[in-house]
C-alpha positions in Angstrom: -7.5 -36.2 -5.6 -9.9 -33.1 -4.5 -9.8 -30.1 -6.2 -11.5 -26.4 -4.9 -13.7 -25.7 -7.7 -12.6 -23.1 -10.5 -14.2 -20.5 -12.1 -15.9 -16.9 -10.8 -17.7 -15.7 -7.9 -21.5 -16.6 -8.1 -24.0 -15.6 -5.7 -23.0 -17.0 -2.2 -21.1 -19.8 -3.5 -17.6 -19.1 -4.0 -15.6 -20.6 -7.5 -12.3 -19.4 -7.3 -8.5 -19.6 -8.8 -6.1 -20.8 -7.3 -3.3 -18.2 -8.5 -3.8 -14.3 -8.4 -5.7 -12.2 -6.5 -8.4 -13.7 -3.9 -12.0 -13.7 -4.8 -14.0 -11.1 -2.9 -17.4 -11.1 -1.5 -19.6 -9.4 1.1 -21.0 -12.3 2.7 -19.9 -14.0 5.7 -21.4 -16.8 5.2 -20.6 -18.8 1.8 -20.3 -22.2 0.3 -16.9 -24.4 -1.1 -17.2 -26.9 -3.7 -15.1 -29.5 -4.2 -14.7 -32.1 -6.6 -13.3 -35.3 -5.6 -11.7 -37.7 -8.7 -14.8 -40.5 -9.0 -11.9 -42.8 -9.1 -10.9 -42.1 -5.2 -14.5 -41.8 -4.0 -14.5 -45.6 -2.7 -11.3 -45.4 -0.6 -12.1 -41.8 0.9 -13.6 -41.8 4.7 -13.6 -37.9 4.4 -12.4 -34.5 2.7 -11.8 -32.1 5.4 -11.9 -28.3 5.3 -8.5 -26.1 6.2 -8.2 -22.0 6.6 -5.8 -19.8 7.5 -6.3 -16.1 8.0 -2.2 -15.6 8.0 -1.2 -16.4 4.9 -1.0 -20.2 5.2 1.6 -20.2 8.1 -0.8 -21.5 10.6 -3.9 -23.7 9.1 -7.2 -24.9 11.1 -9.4 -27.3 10.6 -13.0 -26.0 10.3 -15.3 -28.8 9.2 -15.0 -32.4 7.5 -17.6 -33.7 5.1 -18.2 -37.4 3.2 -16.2 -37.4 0.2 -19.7 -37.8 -2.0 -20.8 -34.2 -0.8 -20.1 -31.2 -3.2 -19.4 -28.2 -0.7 -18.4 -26.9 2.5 -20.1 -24.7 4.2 -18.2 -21.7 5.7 -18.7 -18.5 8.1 -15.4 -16.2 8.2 -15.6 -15.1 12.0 -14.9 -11.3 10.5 -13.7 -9.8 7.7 -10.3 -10.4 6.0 -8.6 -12.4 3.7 -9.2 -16.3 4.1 -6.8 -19.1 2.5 -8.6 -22.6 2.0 -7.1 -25.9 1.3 -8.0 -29.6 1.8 -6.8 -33.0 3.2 -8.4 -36.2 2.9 -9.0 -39.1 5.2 -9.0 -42.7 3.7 -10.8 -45.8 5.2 -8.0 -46.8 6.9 -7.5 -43.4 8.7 -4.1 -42.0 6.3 -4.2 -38.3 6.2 -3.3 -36.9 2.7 -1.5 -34.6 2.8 -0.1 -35.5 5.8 0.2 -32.2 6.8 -1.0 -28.5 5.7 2.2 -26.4 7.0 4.0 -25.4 3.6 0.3 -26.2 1.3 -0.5 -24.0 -1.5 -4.2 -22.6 -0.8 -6.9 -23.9 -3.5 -8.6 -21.2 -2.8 -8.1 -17.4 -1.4 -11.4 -15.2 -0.7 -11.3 -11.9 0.6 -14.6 -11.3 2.8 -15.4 -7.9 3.3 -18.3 -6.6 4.9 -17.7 -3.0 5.7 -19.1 -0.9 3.0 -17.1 2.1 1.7 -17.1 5.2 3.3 -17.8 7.8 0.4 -17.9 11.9 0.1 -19.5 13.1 -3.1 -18.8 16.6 -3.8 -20.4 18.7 -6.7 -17.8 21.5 -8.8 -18.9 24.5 -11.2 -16.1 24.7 -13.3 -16.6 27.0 -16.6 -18.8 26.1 -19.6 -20.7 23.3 -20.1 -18.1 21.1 -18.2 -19.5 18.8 -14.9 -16.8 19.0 -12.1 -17.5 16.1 -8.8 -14.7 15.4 -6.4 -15.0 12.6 -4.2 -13.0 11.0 -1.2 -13.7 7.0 -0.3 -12.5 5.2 2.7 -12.3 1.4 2.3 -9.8 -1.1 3.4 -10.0 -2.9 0.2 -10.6 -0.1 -2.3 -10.5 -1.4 -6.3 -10.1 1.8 -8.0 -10.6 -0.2 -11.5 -13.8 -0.8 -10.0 -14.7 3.0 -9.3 -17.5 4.4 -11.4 -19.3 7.7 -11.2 -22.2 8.2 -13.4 -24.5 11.4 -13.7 -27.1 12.9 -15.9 
């Protein structure tokens, strides 16, 4: 069995969930562990790599690697959301699954490279009150993540 790896995003290696929303980053270029079960080490040939930019309804394969390695290396083409998902190869040549149309993704990562466009604008309301309007322009825009700060 391989497994994506689980947990947060971290630098340019990318630990991700498999449920929810995809893992973002600004980097094209980023790393994939996987963990393969030391049990099926001996009868693997090779893990190979799998991404679709549609949602999973059409799949590619974009690298292979020994099943004692502990990542793929990845570089999105361009921005958007990626699915990722694996199949392995045994020493007699099987293909497991034996195919990725239909395949959960083990892992969803949003790259995004464009930086927000963003409009600060200073207010005078009355008193001792601080006014600021702003407008931002980002395809991706995380308003939970939106902080303004002044002094």
């Amino acid at each position: 069995m391989v497994v994506l790896a689980v947990g947060g995003f971290a630098g340019r290696t990318v630990y991700a969930q498999t449920t929810g929303e995809p893992v973002a980053t600004r980097d094209k270029s980023f790393r994939i562990p996987f963990t393969v079960d030391p049990k099926d080490k001996p009868r693997l040939r090779e893990v190979q790599l799998y991404f679709s930019r549609d949602r999973g309804a059409h799949w590619r394969l974009y690298t292979s690697t020994r099943p004692d390695q502990v990542d793929f290396p990845f570089t999105a083409p361009g921005d958007g959301e990626y699915w990722f998902s694996v199949r392995t190869m045994d020493l007699e040549g099987r293909i497991y699954p034996p195919s990725v149309e239909g395949v959960a993704p083990g892992l969803r990562v949003l790259v995004d490279t464009t930086p927000p466009e963003v409009a600060l604008r200073g207010s005078n309301p009355p008193g001792d009150q601080v006014g600021v309007s702003w407008s931002v322009i980002d395809d991706n825009l995380d308003l939970n993540t939106l902080r303004v700060e002044y002094r």
